[in-house]
C-alpha positions as CSV (number, residue, x, y, z in Angstrom):
1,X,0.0,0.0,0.0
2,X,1.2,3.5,-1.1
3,X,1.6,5.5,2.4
4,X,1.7,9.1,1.9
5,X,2.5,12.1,4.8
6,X,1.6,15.8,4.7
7,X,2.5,17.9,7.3
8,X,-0.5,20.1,7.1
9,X,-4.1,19.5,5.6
10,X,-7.6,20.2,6.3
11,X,-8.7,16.7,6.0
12,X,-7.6,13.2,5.4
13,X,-10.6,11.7,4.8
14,X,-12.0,14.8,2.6
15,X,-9.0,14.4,0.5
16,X,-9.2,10.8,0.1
17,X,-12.5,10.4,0.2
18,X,-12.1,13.4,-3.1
19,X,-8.7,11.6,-4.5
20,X,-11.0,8.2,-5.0
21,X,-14.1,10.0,-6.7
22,X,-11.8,11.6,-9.0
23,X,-9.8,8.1,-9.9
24,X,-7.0,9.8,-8.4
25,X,-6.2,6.6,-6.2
26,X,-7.2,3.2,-7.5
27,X,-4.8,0.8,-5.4
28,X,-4.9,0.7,-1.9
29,X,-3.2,4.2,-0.5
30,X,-2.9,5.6,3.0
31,X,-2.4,9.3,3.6
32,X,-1.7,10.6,7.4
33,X,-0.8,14.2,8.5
34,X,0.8,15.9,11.2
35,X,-1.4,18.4,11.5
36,X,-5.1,18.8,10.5
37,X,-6.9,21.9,10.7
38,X,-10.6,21.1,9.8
39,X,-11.1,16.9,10.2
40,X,-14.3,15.5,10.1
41,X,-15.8,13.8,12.9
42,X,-19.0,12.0,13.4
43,X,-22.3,13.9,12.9
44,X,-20.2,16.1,10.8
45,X,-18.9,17.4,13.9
46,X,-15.2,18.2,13.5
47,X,-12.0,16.6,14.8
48,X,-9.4,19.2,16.6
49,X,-6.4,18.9,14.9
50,X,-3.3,19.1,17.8
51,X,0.0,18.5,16.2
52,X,1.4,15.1,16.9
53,X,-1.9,13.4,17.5
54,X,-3.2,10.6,14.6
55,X,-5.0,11.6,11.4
56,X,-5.1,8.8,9.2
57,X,-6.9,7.9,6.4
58,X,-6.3,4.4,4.2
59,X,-8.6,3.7,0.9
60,X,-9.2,-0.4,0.9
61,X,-10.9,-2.1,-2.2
62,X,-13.9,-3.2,-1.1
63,X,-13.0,-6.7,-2.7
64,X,-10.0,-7.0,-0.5
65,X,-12.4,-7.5,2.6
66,X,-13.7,-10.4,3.9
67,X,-16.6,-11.6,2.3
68,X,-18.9,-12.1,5.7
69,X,-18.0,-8.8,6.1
70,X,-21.4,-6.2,6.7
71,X,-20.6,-3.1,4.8
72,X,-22.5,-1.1,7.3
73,X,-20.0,-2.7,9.9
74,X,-17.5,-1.7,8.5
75,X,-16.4,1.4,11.0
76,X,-16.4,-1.3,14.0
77,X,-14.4,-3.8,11.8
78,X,-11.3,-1.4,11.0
79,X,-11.4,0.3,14.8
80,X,-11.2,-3.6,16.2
81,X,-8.4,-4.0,13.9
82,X,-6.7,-0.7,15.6
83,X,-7.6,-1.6,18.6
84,X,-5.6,-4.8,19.1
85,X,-2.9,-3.1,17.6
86,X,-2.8,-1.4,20.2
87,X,-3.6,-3.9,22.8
88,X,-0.7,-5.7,21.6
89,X,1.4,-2.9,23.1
90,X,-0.2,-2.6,26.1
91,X,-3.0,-0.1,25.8
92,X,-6.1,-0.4,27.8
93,X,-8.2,1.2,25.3
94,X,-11.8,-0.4,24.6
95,X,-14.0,0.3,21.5
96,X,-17.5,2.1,22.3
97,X,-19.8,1.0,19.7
98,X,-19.9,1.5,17.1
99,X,-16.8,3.4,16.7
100,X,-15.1,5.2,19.5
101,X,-11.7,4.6,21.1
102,X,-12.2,5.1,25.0
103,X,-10.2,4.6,27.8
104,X,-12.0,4.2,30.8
105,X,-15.0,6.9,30.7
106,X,-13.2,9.4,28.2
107,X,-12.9,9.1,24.5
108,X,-9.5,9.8,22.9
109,X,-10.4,8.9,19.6
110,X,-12.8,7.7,16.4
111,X,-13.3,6.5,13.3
112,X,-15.7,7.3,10.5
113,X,-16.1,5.3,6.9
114,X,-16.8,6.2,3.8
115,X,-17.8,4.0,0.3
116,X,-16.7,5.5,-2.6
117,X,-17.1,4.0,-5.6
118,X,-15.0,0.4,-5.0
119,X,-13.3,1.8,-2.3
120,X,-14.0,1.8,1.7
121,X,-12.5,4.9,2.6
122,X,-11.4,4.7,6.7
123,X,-10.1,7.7,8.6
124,X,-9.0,7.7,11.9
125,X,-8.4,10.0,14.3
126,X,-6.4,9.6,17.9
127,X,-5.3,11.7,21.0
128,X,-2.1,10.4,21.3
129,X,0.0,13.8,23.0
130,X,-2.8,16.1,23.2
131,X,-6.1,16.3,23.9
132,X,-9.0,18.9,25.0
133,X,-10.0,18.5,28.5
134,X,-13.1,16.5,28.3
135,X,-11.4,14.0,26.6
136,X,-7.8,12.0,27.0
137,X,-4.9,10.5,25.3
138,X,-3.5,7.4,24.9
139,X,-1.9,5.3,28.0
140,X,1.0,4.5,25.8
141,X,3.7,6.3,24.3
142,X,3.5,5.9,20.4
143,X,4.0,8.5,17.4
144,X,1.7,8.8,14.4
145,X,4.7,7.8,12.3
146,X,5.3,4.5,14.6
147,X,1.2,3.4,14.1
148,X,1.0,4.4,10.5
149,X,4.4,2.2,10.2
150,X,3.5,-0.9,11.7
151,X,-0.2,-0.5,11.3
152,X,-0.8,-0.3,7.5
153,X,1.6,-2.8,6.3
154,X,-0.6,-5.0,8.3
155,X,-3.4,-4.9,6.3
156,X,-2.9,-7.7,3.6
157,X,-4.7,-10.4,5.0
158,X,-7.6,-9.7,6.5
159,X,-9.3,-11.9,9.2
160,X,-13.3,-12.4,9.1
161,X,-16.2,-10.3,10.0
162,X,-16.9,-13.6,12.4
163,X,-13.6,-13.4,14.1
164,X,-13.6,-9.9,14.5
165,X,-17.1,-10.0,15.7
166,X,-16.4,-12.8,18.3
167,X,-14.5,-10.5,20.6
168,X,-16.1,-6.9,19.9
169,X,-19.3,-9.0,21.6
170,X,-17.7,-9.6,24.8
171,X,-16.6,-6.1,25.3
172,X,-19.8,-5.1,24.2
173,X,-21.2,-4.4,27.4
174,X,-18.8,-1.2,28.2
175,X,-20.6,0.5,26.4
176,X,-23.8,-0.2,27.5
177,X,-22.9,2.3,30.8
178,X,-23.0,5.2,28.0
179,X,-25.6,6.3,24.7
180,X,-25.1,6.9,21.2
181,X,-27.2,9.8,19.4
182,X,-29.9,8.7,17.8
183,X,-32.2,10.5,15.9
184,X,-31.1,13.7,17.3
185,X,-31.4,12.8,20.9
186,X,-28.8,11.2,23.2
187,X,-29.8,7.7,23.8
188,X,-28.6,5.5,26.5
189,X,-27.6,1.8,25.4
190,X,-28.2,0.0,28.9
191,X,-31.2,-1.9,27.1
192,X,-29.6,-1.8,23.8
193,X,-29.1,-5.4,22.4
194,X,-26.2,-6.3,20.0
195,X,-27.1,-8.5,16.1
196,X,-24.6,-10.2,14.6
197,X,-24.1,-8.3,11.6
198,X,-22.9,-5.3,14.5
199,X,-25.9,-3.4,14.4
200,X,-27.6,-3.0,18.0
201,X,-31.6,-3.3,18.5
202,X,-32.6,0.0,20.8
203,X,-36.0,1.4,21.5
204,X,-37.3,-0.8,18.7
205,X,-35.2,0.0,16.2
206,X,-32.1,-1.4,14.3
207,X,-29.4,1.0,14.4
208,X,-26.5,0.4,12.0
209,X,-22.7,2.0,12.9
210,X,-22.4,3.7,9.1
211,X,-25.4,5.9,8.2
């Protein structure tokens, strides 16, 4: 995979998400940044952009992935994949469905898909020096440069939506101490029961991680 760095951008996933509608990129291509001044977050909120935190974005044929694989899943399948990463070096950071990185009760990070034409466009975003004060960074030392390194090269083989799944489940009940917004309103997820495919039954309705 073609692994590009900036040291300044707006956005990594607007200029991904752009490079792949234009047939700009048609291979698999990774692009991270030191600094990003407008990201996108979820709910089109924004992402602050301190230097030396992650901003990454990767573009993954979509016929790379595994073929049990729900495309609407897709945000919780590449933050697992982070996440063990991570665990592997010792983190403590647990995945709040369908796609936040927490650890303990304060997020330090997310991560928002995209499909664009054949393309799953994945952008992540993590505290790892710096992080406003509602939120925190990440209990290990690590660089952008020393994730992006390690981390992309990795994604060759890719393991199945079933073993991926088989873990997220168990750690699945984390987050039902918090709520996900829903509809407009703030919903809490004590009641809220998990499918298969990743989406979670609340209030009655199916709720999917990529709207």
């Amino acid at each position: 995979m073609e692994i590009r760095f900036v040291d300044e951008i707006d956005s990594t996933h607007v200029w991904l998400c752009n490079a792949v509608k234009n047939g700009d990129v048609t291979e698999p291509f990774a692009l991270y940044a030191k600094t990003q001044n407008n990201g996108v977050g979820s709910r089109g909120n924004s992402w602050q952009g301190f230097s030396g935190n992650l901003f990454l974005s990767f573009a993954i044929p979509v016929n790379m992935l595994p073929n049990d694989l729900p495309q609407a899943s897709t945000s919780i399948y590449f933050s697992y994949l982070l996440l063990e990463f991570l665990r592997n070096l010792g983190s403590k950071a647990w995945l709040k469905w369908p796609n936040d990185f927490y650890l303990n009760d304060k997020k330090i990070g997310g991560t928002i898909t995209a499909k664009i034409k054949d393309f799953f466009v994945v952008s992540i975003g993590i505290n790892l020096a710096h992080a406003q004060k509602e939120y925190a960074t990440l209990d290990i030392e690590l660089s952008a440069q020393n994730i992006v390194s390690s981390f992309i090269p990795s994604l060759e083989i890719f393991p199945s939506w079933k073993q991926i799944f088989s873990k997220y489940k168990l750690e699945f009940q984390f987050s039902q101490n918090f709520g996900v917004h829903m509809d407009g309103k703030l919903v809490s997820l004590t009641q809220a029961r998990l499918h298969p495919d990743g989406s979670i039954e609340i209030e009655g309705k199916k709720v999917y991680s990529l709207r």
